[in-house]
C-alpha positions as CSV (number, residue, x, y, z in Angstrom):
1,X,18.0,-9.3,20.4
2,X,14.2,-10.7,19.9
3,X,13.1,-7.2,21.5
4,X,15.3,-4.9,19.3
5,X,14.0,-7.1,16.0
6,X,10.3,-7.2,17.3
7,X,10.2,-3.2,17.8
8,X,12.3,-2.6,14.3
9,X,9.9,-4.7,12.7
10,X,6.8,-3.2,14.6
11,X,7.9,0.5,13.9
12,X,9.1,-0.5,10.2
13,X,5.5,-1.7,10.0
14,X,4.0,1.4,11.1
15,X,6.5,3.9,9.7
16,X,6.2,2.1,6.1
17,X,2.8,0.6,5.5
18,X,1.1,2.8,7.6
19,X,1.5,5.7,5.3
20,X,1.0,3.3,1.2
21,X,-2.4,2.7,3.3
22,X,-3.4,6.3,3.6
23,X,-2.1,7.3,1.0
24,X,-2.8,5.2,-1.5
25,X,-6.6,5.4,-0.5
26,X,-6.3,8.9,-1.0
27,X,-5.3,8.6,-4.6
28,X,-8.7,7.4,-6.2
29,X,-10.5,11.5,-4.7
30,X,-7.5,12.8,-5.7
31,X,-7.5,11.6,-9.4
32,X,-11.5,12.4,-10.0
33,X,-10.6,15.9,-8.6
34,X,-7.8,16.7,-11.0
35,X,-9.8,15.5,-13.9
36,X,-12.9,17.5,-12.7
37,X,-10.6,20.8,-12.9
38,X,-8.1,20.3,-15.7
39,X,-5.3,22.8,-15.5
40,X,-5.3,22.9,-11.8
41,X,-2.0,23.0,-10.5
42,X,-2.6,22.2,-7.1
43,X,-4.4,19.0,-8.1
44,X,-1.7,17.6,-10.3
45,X,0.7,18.0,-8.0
46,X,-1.3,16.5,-5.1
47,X,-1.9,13.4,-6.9
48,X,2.1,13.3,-8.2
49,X,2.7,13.9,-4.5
50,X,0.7,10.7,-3.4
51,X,1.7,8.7,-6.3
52,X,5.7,9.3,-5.1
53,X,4.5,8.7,-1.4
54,X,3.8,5.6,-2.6
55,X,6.5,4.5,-4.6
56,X,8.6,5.5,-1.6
57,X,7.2,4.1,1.1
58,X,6.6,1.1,-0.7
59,X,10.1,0.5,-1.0
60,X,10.9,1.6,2.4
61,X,8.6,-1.1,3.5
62,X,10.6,-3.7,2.8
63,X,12.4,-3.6,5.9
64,X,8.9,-5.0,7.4
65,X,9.7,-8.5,6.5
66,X,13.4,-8.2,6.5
67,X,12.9,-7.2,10.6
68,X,9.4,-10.0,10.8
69,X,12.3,-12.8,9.5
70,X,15.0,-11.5,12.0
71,X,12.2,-11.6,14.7
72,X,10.8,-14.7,13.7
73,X,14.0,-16.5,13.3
74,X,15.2,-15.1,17.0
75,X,12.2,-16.6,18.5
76,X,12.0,-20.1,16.4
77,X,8.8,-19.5,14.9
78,X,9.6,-19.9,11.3
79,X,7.6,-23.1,10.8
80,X,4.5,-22.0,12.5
81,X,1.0,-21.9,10.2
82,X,0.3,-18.6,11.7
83,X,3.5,-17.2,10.3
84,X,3.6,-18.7,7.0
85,X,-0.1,-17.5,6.0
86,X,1.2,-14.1,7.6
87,X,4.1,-14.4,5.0
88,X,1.9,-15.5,2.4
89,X,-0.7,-12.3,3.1
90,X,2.2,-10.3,2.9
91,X,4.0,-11.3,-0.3
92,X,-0.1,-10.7,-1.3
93,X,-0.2,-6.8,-0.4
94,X,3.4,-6.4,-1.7
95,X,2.0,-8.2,-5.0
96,X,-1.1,-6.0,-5.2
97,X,1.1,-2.8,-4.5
98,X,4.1,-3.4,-6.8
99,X,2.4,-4.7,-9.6
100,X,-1.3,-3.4,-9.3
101,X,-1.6,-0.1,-7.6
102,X,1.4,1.6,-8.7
103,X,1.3,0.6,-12.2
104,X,-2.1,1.7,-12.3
105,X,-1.4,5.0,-10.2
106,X,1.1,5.6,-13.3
107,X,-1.6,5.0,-15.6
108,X,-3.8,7.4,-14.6
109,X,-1.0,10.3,-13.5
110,X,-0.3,9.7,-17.5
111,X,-3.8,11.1,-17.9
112,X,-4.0,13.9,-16.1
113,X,-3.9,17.1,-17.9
114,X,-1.2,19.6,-16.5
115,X,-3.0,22.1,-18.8
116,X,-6.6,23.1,-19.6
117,X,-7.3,21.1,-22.9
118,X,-10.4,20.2,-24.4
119,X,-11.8,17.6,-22.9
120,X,-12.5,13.8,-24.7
121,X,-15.5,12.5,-25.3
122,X,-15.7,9.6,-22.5
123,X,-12.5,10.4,-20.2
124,X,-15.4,10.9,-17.3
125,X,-16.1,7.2,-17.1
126,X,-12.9,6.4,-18.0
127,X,-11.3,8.4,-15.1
128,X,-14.1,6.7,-12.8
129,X,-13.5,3.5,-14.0
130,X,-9.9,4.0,-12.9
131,X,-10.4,5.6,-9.6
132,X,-12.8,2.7,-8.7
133,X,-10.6,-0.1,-10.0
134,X,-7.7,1.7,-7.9
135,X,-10.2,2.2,-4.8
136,X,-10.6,-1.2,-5.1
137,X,-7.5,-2.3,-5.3
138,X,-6.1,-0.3,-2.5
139,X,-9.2,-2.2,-0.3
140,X,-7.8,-5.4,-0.9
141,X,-4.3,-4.0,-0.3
142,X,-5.3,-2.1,3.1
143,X,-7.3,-5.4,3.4
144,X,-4.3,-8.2,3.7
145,X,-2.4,-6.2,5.1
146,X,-5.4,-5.6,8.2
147,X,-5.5,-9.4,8.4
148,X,-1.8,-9.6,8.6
149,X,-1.8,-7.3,11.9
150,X,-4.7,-9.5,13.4
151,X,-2.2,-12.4,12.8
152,X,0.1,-11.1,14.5
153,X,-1.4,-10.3,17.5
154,X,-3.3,-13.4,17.6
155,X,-0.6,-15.9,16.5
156,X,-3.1,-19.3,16.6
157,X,-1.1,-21.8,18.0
158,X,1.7,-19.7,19.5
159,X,3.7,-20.9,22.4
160,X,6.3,-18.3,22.6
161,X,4.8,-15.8,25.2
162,X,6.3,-13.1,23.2
């Protein structure tokens, strides 16, 4: 059963987060672009498209820890440092995700122009300031969630052989 939780957990892992990662570090172009061209169909819906990719997959992704507790449990690790910081890191990036990136992702969708207006006085650095904060944000995201992995594979301490 260890080896059916391991490679749900594994495949969860790269199925889920694999894709918030991408995409979400896609979103910060994609948002300068649609406010360089307002009107631009195409744009708009690229960055909806990444912002519901994310939403999605972020929900999806909760099957990562759900299978990581089944697998940890089936191999009596759930006391080890390694896993706990792992656990910590990842209640982190879920953190960061749920209440920072997609918020903000909202944000700035609410921005967008589907039409060719007028533009503001000061939207440019505004938008900037937004795609940075959300470049930003998605790096520490993409970043815990790297550190996680090396965890993993490491596992300090582990005497499981798994």
């Amino acid at each position: 059963m260890t080896k059916l939780f391991l490679s749900l957990h594994v495949i969860a892992a790269v199925l889920a987060i694999g894709p918030v990662t991408v995409v979400a570090s896609m979103f910060p172009k994609a948002l300068r672009r649609a406010h360089a061209a307002p009107g631009d169909r195409e744009a708009y819906a690229a960055l909806r498209l990444l912002h519901r990719i994310c939403r999605v997959y972020a929900g999806v992704g909760i099957a990562v820890p759900v299978f990581g507790f089944a697998t940890a449990s089936s191999l009596g690790v759930l006391g080890s440092a390694w896993l706990i910081v792992s656990i910590l890191l990842t209640a982190a990036a879920a953190a960061v995700l749920v209440l920072l990136i997609l918020p903000a992702q909202s944000r700035a969708l609410a921005t967008v122009p589907e039409a060719a207006p007028e533009p503001e006085a000061g939207t440019e650095a505004s938008v900037h300031r937004a795609a940075g904060r959300l470049a930003l944000l998605t790096g520490v995201f993409n970043l815990l969630w790297a550190t996680v992995t090396v965890l993993m594979i490491i596992r300090p301490g582990s005497t499981t052989g798994a």
